[in-house]
C-alpha positions in Angstrom: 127.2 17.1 -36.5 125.5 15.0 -38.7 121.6 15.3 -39.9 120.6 12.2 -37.8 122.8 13.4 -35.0 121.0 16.9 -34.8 117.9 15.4 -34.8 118.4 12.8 -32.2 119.6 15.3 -29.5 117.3 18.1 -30.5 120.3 20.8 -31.3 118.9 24.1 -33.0 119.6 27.4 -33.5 118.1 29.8 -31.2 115.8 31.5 -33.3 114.4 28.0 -35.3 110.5 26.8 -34.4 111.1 23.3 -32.7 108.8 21.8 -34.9 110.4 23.4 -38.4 113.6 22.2 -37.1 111.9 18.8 -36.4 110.6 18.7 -39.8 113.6 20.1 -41.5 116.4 18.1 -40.1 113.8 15.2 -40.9 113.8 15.9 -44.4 117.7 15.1 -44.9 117.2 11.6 -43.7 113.5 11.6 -45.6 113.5 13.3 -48.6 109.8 11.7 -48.8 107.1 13.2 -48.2 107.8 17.2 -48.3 106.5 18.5 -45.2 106.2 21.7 -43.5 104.2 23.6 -41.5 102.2 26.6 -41.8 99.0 28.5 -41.9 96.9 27.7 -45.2 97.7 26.9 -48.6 95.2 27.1 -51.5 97.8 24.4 -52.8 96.9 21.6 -50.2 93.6 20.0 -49.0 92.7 19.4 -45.4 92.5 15.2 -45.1 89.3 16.1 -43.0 87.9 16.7 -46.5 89.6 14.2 -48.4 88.0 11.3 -45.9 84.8 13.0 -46.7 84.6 12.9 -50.7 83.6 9.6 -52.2 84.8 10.2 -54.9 88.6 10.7 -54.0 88.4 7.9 -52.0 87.2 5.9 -54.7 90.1 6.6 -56.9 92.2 6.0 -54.6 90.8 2.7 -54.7 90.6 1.9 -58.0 94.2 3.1 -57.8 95.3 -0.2 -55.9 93.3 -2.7 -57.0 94.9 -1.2 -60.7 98.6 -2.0 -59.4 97.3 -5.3 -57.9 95.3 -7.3 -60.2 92.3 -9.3 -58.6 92.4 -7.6 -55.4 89.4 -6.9 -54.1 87.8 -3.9 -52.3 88.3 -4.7 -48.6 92.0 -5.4 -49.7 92.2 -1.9 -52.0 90.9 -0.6 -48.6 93.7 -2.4 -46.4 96.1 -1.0 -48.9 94.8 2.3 -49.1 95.2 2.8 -45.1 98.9 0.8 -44.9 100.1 3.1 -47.7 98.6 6.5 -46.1 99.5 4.8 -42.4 102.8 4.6 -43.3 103.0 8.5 -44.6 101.3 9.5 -42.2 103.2 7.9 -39.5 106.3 9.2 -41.4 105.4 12.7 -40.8 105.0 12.5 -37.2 107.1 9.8 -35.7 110.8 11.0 -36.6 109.7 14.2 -34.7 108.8 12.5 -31.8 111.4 9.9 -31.5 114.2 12.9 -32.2 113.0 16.0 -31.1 110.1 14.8 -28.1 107.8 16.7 -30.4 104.0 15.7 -31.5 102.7 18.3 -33.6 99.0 19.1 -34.2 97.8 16.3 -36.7 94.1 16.8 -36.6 92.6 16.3 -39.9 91.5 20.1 -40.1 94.9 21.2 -39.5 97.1 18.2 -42.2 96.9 18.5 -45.6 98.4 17.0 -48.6 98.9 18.4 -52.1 99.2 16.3 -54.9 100.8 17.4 -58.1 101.0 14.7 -61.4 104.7 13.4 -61.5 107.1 14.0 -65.1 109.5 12.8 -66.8 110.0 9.7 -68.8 108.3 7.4 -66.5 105.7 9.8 -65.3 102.6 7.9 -66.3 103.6 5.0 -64.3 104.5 6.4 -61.2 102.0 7.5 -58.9 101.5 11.3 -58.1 103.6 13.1 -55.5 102.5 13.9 -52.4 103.4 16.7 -50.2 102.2 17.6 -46.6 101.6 20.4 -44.7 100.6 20.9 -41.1 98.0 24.3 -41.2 99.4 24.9 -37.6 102.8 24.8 -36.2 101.5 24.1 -32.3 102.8 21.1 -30.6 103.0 18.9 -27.8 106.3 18.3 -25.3 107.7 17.0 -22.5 111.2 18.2 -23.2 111.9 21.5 -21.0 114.2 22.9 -23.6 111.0 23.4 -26.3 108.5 23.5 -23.2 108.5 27.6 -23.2 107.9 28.3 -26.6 104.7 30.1 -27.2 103.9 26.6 -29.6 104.3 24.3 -26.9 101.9 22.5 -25.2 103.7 21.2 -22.2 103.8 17.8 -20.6 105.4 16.4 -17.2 106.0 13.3 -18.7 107.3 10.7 -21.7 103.9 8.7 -20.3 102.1 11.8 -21.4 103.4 12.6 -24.2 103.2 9.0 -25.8 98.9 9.4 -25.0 99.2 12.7 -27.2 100.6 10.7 -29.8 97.8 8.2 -29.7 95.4 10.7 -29.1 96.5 12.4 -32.3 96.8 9.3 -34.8 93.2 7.8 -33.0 92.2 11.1 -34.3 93.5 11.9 -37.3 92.3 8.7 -38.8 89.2 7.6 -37.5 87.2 9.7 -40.6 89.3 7.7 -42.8 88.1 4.2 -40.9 85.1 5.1 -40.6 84.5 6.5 -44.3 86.2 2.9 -46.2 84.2 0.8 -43.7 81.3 2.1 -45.4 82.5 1.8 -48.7 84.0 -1.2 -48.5 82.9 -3.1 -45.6 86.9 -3.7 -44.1 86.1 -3.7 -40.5 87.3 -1.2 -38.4 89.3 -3.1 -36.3 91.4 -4.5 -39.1 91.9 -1.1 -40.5 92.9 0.0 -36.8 95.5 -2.9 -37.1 97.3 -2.0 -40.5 97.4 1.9 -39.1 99.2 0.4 -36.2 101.5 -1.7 -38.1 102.1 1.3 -40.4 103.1 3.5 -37.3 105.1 0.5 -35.5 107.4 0.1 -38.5 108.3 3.8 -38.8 109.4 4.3 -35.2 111.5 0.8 -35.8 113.1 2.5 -38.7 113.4 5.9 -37.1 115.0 4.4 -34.2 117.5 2.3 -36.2 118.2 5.9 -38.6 118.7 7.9 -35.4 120.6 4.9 -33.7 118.1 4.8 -30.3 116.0 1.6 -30.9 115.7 0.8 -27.8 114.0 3.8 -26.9 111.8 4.2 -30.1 110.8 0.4 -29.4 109.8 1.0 -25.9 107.8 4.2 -27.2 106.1 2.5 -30.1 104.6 -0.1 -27.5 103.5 2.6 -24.8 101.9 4.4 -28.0 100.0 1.3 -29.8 99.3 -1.2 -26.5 97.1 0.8 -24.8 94.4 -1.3 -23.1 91.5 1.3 -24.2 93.0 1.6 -27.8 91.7 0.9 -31.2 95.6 1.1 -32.0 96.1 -1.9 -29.6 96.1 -5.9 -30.7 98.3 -8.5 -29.4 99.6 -9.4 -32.4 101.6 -6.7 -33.1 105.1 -7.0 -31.6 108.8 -6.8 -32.3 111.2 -9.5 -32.8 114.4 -10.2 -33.2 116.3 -12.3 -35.7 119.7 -13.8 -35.4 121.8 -15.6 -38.2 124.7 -17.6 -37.1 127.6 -19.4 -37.9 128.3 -23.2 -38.0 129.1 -23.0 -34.4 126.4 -20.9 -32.8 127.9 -17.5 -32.6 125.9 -14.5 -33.9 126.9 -13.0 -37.1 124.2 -10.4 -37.3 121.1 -9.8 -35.5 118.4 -7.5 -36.7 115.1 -6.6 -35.1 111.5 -6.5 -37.6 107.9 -5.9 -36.8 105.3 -8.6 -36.4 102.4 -7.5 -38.0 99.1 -7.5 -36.3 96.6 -6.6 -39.6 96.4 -8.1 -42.6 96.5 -6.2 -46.0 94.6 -9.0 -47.5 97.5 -9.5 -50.6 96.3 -12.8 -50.7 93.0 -12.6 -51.8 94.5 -11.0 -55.5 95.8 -13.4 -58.5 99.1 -13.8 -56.8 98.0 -15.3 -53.5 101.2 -13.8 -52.0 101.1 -13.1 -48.4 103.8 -10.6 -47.0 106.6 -12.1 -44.9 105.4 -11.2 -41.4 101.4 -11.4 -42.4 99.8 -12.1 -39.0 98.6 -15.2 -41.1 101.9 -16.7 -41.5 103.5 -19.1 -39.3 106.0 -17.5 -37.4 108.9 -20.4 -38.2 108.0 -20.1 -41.7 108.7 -16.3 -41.5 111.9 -16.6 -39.3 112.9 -19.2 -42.3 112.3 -16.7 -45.2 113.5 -13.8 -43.2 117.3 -15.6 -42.4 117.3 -16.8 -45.6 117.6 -13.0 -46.9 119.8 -12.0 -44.5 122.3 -15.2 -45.3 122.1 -13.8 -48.7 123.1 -10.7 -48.2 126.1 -11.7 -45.8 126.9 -13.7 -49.3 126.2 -17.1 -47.3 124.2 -20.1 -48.3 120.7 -19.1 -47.7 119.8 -22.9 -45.7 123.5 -23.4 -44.6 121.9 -22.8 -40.7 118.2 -23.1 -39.3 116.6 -19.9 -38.0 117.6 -18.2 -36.0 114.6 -16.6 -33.4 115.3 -13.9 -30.0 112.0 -12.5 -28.6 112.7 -9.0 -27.9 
């Protein structure tokens, strides 16, 4: 059975911790970050104190407005919460779209290490980052997890997807609140770019573990709650289909519509990303089937876009 198969059905030996399995059968289809979970390590830092010191958070800063020139602070902000969004979100969403799982991810109880990368191109890469959850208590609606001494249990997929937002709302609301001050982005644009950090990881976990479908339906029950800081109606998913000189479908793929902006085009480059909530959406279905005519090895304008709403 394969790593992504195991994970996707929830197969384990007996005597494994659902969540260690989660995180370990994980790690062969993401090497990236480390994680494990635990009780504490002198070696890793609760994030509730990392959102708290000033002066880590203004490294981390100065950090991405270094490796983009001319961006500002609000967008050194933006990019500070997409990057940690989406490792965040990397940590917790293969687990729950394979396993049913949502472990404890309260900013007391995750915490990151960081330890200076080597080699020849070690002063140009950024350091490595590894996580640890200080407890290995979880949330489930599966019944074969459901009796482990771990396990909170649910009735319900319904519920579980609220423990999920309940868990990123709270993990990162420190973290919003904290840059807002610093930097003045607003909250509700940082609440964006975590849910477009979080919505392309359960695209990409469903398309690794081969249930989309499901991981798509979950990924809107999660972020589109009415009451939700997570929710804006920007944010969707879409499909795009390149086809041949007679109509038929060659390939279809399915992408996510971004509902924040990381604000790339404020620095020198004036770049925006190809599915910025700023761009048009024809222009993006353009660029986006140009790429994918490209790597079929077809001439990138040979047909128009092609757009399916999902």
């Amino acid at each position: 059975m394969s790593a992504g198969q195991e994970l996707k059905t929830g197969t384990a030996a007996a005597d494994d911790h659902p969540l260690l399995t989660a995180l370990r059968v994980r790690a062969e289809l993401w090497p990236f970050p480390g994680t494990d979970a635990g009780g504490e390590d002198p070696a890793f830092t609760p994030v509730i104190a990392l959102f708290g010191d000033d002066a880590f958070l203004e490294r981390m800063l100065a950090r991405q407005q270094a490796s983009t020139h001319g961006l500002d602070r609000k967008g050194a902000a933006a990019f500070l919460v997409t990057e940690y969004g989406s490792l965040f979100a990397l940590t917790v969403v293969p687990s729950f779209v394979g396993f049913g799982l949502v472990p404890d991810a309260a900013p007391a109880r995750y915490a990151l290490s960081f330890a200076a990368p080597s080699g020849a191109e070690a002063g140009a890469r950024r350091p490595d980052v590894a996580v640890r959850f200080l407890s290995r208590r979880f949330t489930t609606s599966d019944p074969r997890h459901a009796s482990h001494p771990d396990a909170r249990r649910l009735v319900d997929r319904e519920g579980l997807c609220a423990a999920l937002r309940e868990e990123i709302e709270l993990h990162f609301a420190p973290l919003v609140e904290r840059l807002h001050g610093l930097t003045h982005l607003s909250r509700a644009g940082a609440w964006r770019l975590v849910g477009d950090a979080v919505a392309a990881r359960f695209l990409e976990a469903g398309e690794r573990l081969g249930c989309s479908g499901d991981a798509i339906s979950a990924a809107l029950a999660v972020l589109k709650d009415r009451g939700s800081p997570l929710n804006n109606r920007q944010m969707h998913f879409f499909d795009i289909a390149v086809r041949d000189g007679e109509g038929a479908i060659l390939t279809k793929k399915t992408f996510r519509q971004r509902g924040g902006c990381c604000r790339l085009y404020t620095a020198d480059e004036r770049a925006m990303c190809v599915t910025c909530v700023l761009r048009d959406p024809a222009e993006r279905d353009a660029i986006i089937v140009s790429a994918m005519r490209r790597k079929l090895g077809l001439a990138a304008d040979a047909a128009p876009p092609g757009h399916l709403p999902s």
